[in-house]
C-alpha positions as CSV (number, residue, x, y, z in Angstrom):
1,X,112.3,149.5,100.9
2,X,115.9,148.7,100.9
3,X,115.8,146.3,103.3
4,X,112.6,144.8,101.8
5,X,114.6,144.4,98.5
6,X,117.4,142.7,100.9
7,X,115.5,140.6,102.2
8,X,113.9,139.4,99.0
9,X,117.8,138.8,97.3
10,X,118.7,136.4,100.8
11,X,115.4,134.8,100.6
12,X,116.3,134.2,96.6
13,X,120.0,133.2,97.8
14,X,118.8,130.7,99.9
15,X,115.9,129.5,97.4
16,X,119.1,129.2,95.1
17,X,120.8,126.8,97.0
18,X,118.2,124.4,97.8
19,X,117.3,123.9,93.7
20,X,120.7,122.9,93.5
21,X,120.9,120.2,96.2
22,X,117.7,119.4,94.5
23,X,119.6,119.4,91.0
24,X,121.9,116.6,92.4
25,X,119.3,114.3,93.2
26,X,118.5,114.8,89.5
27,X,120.1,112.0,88.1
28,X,118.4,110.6,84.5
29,X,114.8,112.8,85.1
30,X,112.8,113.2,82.0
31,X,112.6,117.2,81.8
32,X,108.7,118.1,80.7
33,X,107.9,121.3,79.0
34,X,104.1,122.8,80.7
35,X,102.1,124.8,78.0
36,X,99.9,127.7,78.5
37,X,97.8,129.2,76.2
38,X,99.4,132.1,73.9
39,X,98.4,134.8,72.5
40,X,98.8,136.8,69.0
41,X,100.0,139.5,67.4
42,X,99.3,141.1,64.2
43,X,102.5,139.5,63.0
44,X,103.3,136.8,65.6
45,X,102.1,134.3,67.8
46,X,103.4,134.2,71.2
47,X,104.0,131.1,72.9
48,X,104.1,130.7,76.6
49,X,105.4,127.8,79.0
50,X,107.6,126.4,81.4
51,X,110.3,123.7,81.3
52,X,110.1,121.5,84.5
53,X,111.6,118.1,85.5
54,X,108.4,117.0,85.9
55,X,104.2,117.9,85.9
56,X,103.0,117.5,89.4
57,X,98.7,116.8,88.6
58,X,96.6,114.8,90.2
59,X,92.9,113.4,89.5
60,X,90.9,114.4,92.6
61,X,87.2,113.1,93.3
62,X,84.7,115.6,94.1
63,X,83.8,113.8,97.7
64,X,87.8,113.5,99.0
65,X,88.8,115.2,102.8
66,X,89.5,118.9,102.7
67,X,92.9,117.7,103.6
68,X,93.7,115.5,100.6
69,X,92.7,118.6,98.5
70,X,95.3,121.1,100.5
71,X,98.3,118.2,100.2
72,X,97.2,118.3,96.2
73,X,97.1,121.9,95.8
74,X,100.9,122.0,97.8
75,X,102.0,120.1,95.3
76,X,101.0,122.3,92.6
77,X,103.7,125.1,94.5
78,X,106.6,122.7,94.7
79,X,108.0,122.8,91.9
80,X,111.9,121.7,89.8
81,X,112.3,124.1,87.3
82,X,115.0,123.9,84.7
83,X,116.6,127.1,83.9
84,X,119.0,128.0,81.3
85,X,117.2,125.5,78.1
86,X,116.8,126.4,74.9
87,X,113.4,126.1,73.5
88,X,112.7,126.6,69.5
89,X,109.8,126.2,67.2
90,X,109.5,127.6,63.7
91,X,113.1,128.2,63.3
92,X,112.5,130.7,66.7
93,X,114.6,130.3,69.9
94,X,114.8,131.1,73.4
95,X,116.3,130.2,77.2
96,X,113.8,129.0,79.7
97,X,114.6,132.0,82.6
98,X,115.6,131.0,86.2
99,X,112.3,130.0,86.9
100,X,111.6,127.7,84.1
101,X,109.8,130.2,81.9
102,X,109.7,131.0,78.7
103,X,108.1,133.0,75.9
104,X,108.8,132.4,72.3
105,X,107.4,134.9,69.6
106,X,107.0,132.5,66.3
107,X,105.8,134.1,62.8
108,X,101.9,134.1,62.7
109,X,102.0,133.1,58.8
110,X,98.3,134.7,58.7
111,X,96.8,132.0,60.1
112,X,93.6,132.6,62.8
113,X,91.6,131.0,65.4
114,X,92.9,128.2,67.9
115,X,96.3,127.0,67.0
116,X,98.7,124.6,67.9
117,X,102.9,124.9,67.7
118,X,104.9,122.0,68.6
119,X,107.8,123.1,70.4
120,X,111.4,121.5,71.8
121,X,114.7,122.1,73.5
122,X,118.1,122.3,72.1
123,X,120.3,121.8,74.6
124,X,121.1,123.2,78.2
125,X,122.5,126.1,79.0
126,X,124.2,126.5,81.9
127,X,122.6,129.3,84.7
128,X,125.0,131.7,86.0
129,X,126.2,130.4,89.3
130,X,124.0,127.3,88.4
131,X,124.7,123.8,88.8
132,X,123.5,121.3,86.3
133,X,121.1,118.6,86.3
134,X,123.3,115.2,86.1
135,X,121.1,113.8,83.3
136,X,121.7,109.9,82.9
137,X,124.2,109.9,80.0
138,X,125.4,113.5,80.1
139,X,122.6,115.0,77.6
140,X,119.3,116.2,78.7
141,X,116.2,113.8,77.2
142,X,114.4,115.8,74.4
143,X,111.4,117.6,76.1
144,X,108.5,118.7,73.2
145,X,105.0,120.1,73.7
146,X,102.0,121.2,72.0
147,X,101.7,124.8,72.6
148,X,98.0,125.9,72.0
149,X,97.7,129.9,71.2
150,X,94.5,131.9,70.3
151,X,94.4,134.2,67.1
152,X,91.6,136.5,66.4
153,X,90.8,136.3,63.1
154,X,89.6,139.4,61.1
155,X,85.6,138.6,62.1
156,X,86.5,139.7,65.6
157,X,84.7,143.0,66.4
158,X,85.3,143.3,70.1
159,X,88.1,141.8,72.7
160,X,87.3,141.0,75.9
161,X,89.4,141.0,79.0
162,X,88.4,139.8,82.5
163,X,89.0,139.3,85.9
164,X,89.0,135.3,87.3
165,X,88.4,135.8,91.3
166,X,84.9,136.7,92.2
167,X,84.2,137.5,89.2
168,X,84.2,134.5,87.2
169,X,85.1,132.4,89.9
170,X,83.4,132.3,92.8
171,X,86.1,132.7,95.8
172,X,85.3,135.4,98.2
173,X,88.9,137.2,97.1
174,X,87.0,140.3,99.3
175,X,88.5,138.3,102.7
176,X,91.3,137.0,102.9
177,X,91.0,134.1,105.4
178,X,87.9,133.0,103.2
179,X,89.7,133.3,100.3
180,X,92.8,131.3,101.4
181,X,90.0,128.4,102.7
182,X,88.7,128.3,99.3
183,X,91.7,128.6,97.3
184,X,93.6,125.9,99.1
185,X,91.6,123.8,100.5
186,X,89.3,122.7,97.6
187,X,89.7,121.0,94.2
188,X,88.3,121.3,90.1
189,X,85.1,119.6,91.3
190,X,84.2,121.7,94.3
191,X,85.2,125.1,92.6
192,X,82.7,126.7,90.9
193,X,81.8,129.4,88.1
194,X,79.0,131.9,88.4
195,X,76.4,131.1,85.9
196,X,75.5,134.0,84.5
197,X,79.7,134.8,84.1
198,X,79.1,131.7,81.8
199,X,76.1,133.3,79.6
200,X,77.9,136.5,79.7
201,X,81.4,135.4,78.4
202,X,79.6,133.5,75.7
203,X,77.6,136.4,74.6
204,X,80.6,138.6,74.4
205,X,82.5,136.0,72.5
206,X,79.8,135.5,69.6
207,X,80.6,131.6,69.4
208,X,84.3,131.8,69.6
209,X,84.6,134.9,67.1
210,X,85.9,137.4,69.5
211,X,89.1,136.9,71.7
212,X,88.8,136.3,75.9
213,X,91.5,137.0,77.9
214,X,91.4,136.1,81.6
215,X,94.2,138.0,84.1
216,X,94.9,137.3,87.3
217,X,97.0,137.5,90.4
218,X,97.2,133.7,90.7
219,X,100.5,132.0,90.0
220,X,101.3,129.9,87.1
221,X,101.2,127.5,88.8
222,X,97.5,127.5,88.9
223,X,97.1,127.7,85.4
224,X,96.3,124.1,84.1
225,X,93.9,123.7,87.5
226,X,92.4,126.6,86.2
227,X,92.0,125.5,82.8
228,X,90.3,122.4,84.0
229,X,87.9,124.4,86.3
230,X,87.1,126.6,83.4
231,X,86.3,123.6,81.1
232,X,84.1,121.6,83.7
233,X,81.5,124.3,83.5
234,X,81.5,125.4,79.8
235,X,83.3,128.9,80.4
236,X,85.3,130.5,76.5
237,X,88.6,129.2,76.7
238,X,91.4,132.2,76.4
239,X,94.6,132.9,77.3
240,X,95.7,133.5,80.5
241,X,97.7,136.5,82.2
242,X,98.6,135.4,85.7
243,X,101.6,136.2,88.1
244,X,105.0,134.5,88.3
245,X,105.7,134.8,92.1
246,X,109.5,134.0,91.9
247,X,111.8,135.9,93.6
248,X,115.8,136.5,91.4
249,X,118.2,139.4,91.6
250,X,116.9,141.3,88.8
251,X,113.4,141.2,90.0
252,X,114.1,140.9,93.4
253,X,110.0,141.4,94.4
254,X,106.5,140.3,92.3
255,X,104.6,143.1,91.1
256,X,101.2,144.2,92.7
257,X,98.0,143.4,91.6
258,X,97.3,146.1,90.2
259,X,100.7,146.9,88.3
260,X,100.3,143.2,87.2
261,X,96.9,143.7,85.7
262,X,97.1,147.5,84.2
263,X,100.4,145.7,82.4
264,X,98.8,142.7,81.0
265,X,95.3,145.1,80.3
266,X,98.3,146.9,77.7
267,X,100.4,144.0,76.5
268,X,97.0,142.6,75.7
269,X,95.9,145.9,73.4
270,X,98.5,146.5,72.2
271,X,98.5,143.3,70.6
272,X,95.0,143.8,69.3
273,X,95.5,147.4,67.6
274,X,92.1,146.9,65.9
275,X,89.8,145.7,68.7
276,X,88.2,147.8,71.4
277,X,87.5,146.1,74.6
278,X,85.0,144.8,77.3
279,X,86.3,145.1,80.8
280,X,85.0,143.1,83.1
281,X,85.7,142.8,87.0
282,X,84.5,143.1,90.6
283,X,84.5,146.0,93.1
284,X,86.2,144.0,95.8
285,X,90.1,144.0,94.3
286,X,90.1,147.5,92.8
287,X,89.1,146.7,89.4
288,X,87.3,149.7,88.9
289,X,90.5,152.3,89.7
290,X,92.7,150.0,87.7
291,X,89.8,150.3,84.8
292,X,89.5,153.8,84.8
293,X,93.4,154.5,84.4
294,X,93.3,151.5,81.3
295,X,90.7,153.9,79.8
296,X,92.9,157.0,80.3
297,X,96.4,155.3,78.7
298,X,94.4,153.4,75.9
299,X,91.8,156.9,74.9
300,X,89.1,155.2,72.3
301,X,89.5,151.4,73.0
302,X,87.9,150.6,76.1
303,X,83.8,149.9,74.8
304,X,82.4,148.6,78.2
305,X,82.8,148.3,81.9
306,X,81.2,145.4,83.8
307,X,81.7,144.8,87.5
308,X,80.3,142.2,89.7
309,X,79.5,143.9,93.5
310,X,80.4,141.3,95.8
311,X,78.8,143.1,98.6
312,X,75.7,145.9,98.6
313,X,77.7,148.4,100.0
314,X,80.2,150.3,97.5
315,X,83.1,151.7,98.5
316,X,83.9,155.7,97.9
317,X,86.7,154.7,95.4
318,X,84.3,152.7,93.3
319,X,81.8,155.4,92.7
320,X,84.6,157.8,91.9
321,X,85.6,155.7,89.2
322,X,82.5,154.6,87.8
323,X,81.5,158.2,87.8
324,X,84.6,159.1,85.9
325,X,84.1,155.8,83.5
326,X,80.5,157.2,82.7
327,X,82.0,160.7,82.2
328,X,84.2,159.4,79.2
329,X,81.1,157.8,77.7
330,X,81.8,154.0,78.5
331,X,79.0,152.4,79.8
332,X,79.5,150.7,83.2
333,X,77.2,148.1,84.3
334,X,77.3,147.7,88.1
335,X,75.7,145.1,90.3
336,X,75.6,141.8,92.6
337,X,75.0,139.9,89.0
338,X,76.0,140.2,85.6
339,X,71.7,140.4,84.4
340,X,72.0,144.2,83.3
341,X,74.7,143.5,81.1
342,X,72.9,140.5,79.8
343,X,69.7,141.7,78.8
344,X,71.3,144.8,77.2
345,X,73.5,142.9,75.1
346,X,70.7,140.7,74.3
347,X,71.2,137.8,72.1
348,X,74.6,139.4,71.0
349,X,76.9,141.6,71.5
């Protein structure tokens, strides 16, 4: 493992130094601030985003070669963040990190339902052993954004918390080389939800009322693509949990999928003290194991457990944990579709 975490610190090194050169060929670029959608506290809503030199999107039509679509995804990965700014809203500030990312925590004010929180930079700050961008006349443009953010609102009754790969989104995340195919080599129009992950999500959010998160172990990176992919087939908007994949001394590897999920699963109760939650997954990524421990840390909040079966065949794992699920008294609907969980939560939830 030491060497591993070597490795990871020479690979960051050298990461390092090519931003830089980068840097220098910076001269006068307008610095952009990407939004995704935040969350809410009790108290606070939380603001998420990251401050790049520029937004690399394209418009894709649904009939263009495999290969247009894998140049246009790339694209999505190479990245210029700006580290080291200093982002406010609300009279709240805060640096962007070394990879461009930021969270800013504003008062909530009592306010519920889909909000939006226009937010800016200061100034830079300089990175440790960071060279600055050479902005045109020595001060870096203003950046703002619209930061959109989700609030339950008292009305809520349940949260809701799912899984995006082969659960919502069809993607074959069970094998790998399929999953790398589909992942990279397609685009919004040629990605596709299930169906019935449409019904049930709507269902479960009672027209908006209660809160969907989705978590995942994409990257950032993937999060306006997935936004758009969500909104061409009519699937609840929420906020997303997915992975920052950057490597930096302090954090010198990414977490694992499951450490990433079980800790967004608990920053996600923990900011909903009031709500128990719907779980909902596949058997193919260990969803189930990572479930069942959720449902041990957080005793009383977990109401349901859905999981889509990929394939017929269940692994030993997975009926150990559904078992243990069921033993707690949470229901756990299993099967290649999500029509159980329909029909029992009927017109409702």
């Amino acid at each position: 493992m030491k060497m591993v975490g070597y490795l990871a610190r020479f690979v960051h090194r050298i990461e390092g130094l090519f931003d830089r050169r980068q840097r220098r060929r910076q001269t006068g670029a307008q610095p952009v601030i990407e939004p995704y959608i935040g969350y809410a506290t009790p108290e606070e809503i939380v603001l998420r985003g990251r401050v790049l030199t520029a937004l690399r999107r394209s418009e894709p039509r649904p009939d263009q070669h495999w290969f247009t679509n894998f140049r246009q995804m790339l694209r999505l990965f190479l990245t210029d963040e700006v580290s080291g700014v200093s982002i406010r809203a609300r009279g709240c500030r805060v640096a962007s990190d070394e990879e461009g990312y930021f969270t800013l925590s504003v008062p909530r004010d009592g306010v519920s339902g889909w909000v939006e929180v226009k937010v800016e930079h200061l100034d830079e700050v300089p990175a440790p052993g960071g060279l600055p961008y050479a902005w045109e006349d020595g001060e870096m443009p203003v950046a703002e954004a619209v930061m959109p953010a989700f609030a339950p609102g008292t009305d809520a009754e349940i949260g809701v918390i799912s899984d995006v790969d082969d659960t919502m989104l069809q993607t074959g995340a069970w094998s790998r080389i399929r999953l790398v195919w589909t992942s990279l080599m397609g685009n919004i129009h040629t990605r596709h939800i299930f169906p019935d992950a449409v019904e049930l999500i709507s269902r479960l959010s009672a027209g908006g009322r209660n809160p969907v998160f989705y978590v995942s172990s994409s990257p950032w990176n993937l999060h306006d693509f997935l936004e758009r992919v969500f909104a061409r087939h009519n699937l609840v908007r929420g906020p997303m949990f997915l992975r920052d994949f950057g490597l930096n001394d302090k954090r010198p590897l990414a977490s694992s999928h499951s450490d990433h999920k079980s800790h967004a699963i608990d920053t996600i109760l923990a900011a909903n003290p009031g709500l128990p939650f719907v779980l909902i997954g596949d058997t193919g990524q260990f969803d189930s194991e990572i479930y069942a421990a959720a449902a041990r840390r957080h005793k009383g909040r977990i109401q349901r457990v859905i999981l889509r079966a990929p394939r017929r065949k269940r692994d030993a794992a997975t009926e150990v944990n559904v078992r243990t699920l069921r033993q707690k008294g949470i229901p756990v609907h299993v099967g290649p579709d999500f029509s159980e969980a329909i029909e029992v939560l009927g017109g409702g939830r």
